[in-house]
ZADO-1210 file (C-alpha; in nm, 4 decimals, padded with zeros to 6 digits):
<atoms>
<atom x="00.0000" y="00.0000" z="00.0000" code="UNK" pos="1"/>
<atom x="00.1731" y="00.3027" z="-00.1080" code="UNK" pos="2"/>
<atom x="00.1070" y="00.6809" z="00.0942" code="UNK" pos="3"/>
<atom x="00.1204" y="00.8469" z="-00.2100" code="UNK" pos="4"/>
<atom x="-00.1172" y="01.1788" z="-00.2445" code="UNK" pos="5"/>
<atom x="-00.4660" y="01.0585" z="-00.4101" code="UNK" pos="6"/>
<atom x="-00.6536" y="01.2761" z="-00.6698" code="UNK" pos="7"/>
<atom x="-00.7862" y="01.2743" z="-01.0191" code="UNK" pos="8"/>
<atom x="-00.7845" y="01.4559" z="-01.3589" code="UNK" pos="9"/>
<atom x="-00.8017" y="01.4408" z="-01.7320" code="UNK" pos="10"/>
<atom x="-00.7228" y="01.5803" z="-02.0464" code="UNK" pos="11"/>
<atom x="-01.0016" y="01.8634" z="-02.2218" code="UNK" pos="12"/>
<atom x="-01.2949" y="01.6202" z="-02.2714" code="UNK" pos="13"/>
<atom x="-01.1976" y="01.3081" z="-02.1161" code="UNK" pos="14"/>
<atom x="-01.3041" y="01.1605" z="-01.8080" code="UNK" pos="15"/>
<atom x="-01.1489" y="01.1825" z="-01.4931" code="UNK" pos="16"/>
<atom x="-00.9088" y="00.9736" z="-01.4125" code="UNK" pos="17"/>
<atom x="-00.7751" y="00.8300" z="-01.0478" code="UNK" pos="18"/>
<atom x="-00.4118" y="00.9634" z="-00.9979" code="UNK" pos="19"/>
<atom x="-00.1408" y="00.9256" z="-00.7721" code="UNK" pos="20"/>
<atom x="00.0808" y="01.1750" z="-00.6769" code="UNK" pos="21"/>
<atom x="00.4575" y="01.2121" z="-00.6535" code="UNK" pos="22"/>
<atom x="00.7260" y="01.4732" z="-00.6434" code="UNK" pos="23"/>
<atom x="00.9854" y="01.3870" z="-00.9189" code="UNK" pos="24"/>
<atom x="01.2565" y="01.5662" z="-01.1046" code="UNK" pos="25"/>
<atom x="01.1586" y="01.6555" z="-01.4650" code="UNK" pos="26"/>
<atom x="01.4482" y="01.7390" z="-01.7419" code="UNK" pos="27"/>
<atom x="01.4131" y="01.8641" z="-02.1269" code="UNK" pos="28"/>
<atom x="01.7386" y="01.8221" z="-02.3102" code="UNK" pos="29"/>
<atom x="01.8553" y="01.8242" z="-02.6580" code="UNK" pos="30"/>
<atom x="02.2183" y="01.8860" z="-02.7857" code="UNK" pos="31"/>
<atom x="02.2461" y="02.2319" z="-02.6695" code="UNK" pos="32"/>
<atom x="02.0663" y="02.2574" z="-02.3389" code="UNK" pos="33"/>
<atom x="01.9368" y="02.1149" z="-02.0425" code="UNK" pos="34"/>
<atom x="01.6558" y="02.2331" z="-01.8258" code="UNK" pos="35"/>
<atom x="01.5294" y="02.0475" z="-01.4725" code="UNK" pos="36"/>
<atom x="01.3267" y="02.1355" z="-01.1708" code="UNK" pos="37"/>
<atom x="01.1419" y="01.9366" z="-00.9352" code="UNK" pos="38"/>
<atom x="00.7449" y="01.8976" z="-00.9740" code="UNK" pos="39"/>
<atom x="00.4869" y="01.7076" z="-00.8329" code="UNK" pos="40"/>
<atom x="00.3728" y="01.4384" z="-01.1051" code="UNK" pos="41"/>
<atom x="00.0347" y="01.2085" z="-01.1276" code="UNK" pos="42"/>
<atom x="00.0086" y="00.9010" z="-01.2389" code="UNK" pos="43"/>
<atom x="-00.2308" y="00.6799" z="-01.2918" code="UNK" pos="44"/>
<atom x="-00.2595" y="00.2801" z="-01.3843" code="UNK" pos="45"/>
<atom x="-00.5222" y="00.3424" z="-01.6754" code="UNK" pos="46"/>
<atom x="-00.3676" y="00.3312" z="-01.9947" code="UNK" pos="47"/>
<atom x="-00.3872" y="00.6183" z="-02.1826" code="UNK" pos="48"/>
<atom x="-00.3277" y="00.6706" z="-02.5627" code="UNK" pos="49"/>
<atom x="-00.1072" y="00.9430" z="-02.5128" code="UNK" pos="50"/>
<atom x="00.0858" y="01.1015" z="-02.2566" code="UNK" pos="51"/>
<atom x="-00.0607" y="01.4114" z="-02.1450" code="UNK" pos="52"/>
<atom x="00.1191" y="01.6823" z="-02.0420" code="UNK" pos="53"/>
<atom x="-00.0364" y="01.9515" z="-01.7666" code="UNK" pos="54"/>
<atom x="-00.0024" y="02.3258" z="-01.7335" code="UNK" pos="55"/>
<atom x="00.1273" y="02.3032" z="-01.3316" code="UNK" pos="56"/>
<atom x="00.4261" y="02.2391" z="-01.2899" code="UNK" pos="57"/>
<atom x="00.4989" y="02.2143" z="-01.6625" code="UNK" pos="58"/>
<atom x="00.3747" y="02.4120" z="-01.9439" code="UNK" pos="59"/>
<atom x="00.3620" y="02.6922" z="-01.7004" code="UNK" pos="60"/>
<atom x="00.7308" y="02.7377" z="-01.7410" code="UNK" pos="61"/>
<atom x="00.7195" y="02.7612" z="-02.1376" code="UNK" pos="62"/>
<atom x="00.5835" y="02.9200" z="-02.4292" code="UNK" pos="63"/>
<atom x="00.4841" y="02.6656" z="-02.6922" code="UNK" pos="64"/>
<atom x="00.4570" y="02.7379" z="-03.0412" code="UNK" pos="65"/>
<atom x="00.2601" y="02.4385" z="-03.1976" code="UNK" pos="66"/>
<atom x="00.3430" y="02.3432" z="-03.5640" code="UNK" pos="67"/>
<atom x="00.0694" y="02.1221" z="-03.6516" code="UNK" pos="68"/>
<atom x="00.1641" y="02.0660" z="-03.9861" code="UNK" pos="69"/>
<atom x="00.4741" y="01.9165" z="-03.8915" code="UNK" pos="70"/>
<atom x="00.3429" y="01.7611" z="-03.5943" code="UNK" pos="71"/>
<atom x="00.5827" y="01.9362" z="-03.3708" code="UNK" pos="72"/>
<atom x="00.6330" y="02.1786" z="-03.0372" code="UNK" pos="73"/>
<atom x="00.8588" y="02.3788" z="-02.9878" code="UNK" pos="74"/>
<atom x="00.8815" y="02.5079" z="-02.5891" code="UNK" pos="75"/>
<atom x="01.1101" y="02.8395" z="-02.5287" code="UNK" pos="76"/>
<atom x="01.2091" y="02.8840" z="-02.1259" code="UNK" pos="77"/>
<atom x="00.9549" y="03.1860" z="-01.9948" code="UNK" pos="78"/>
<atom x="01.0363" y="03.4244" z="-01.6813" code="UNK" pos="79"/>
<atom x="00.8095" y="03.1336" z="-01.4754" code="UNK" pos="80"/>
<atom x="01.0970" y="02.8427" z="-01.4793" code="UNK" pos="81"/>
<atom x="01.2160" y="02.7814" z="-01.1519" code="UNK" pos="82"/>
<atom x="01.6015" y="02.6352" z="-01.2568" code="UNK" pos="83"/>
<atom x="01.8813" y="02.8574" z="-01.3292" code="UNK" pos="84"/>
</atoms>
C-alpha cells in the first residue's frame, strides 16, 4: 500500500481519471541545453493513448509554439521556470 497523495484529472474532454501523486525531477534536453526542476507528477494505472502533459508544474514554465503541420512543439524557457 503506497502513501502516495490521491486525486484525479483528465485531459479537455476526457473523463477523470484516479491519480497518484509524486514529487519527481523533470528534465528537457537536446544537444544544446538542459533544463530540470522538481514537480509534483500524477500518475495513474489506466492506460492512456497518449501522454498528457499539464499546465502546473509544466507548461507553465514555457511558451509553446505548436506546428501542426509538422506535428511538432517547440517550448522556449519563460520568466516562470524555476532552474537557473
Amino acid at each position: 500500500m503506497t502513501q502516495a497523495p490521491q486525486g484525479s484529472g483528465g485531459g479537455a474532454g476526457a473523463t477523470a481519471l484516479p491519480l497518484r501523486y509524486a514529487e519527481v525531477t523533470l528534465r528537457l534536453a537536446d544537444r544544446h541545453e538542459q533544463r530540470e526542476w522538481r514537480a509534483w507528477v500524477g500518475f495513474t494505472s489506466v492506460k492512456l493513448r497518449r501522454p498528457l502533459l499539464g499546465f502546473a508544474s509544466f507548461l507553465q514554465f514555457f511558451t509553446a509554439t505548436f506546428h501542426g503541420d509538422r506535428e511538432e512543439v517547440e517550448l522556449a524557457v519563460n520568466s516562470l521556470y524555476p532552474g537557473t
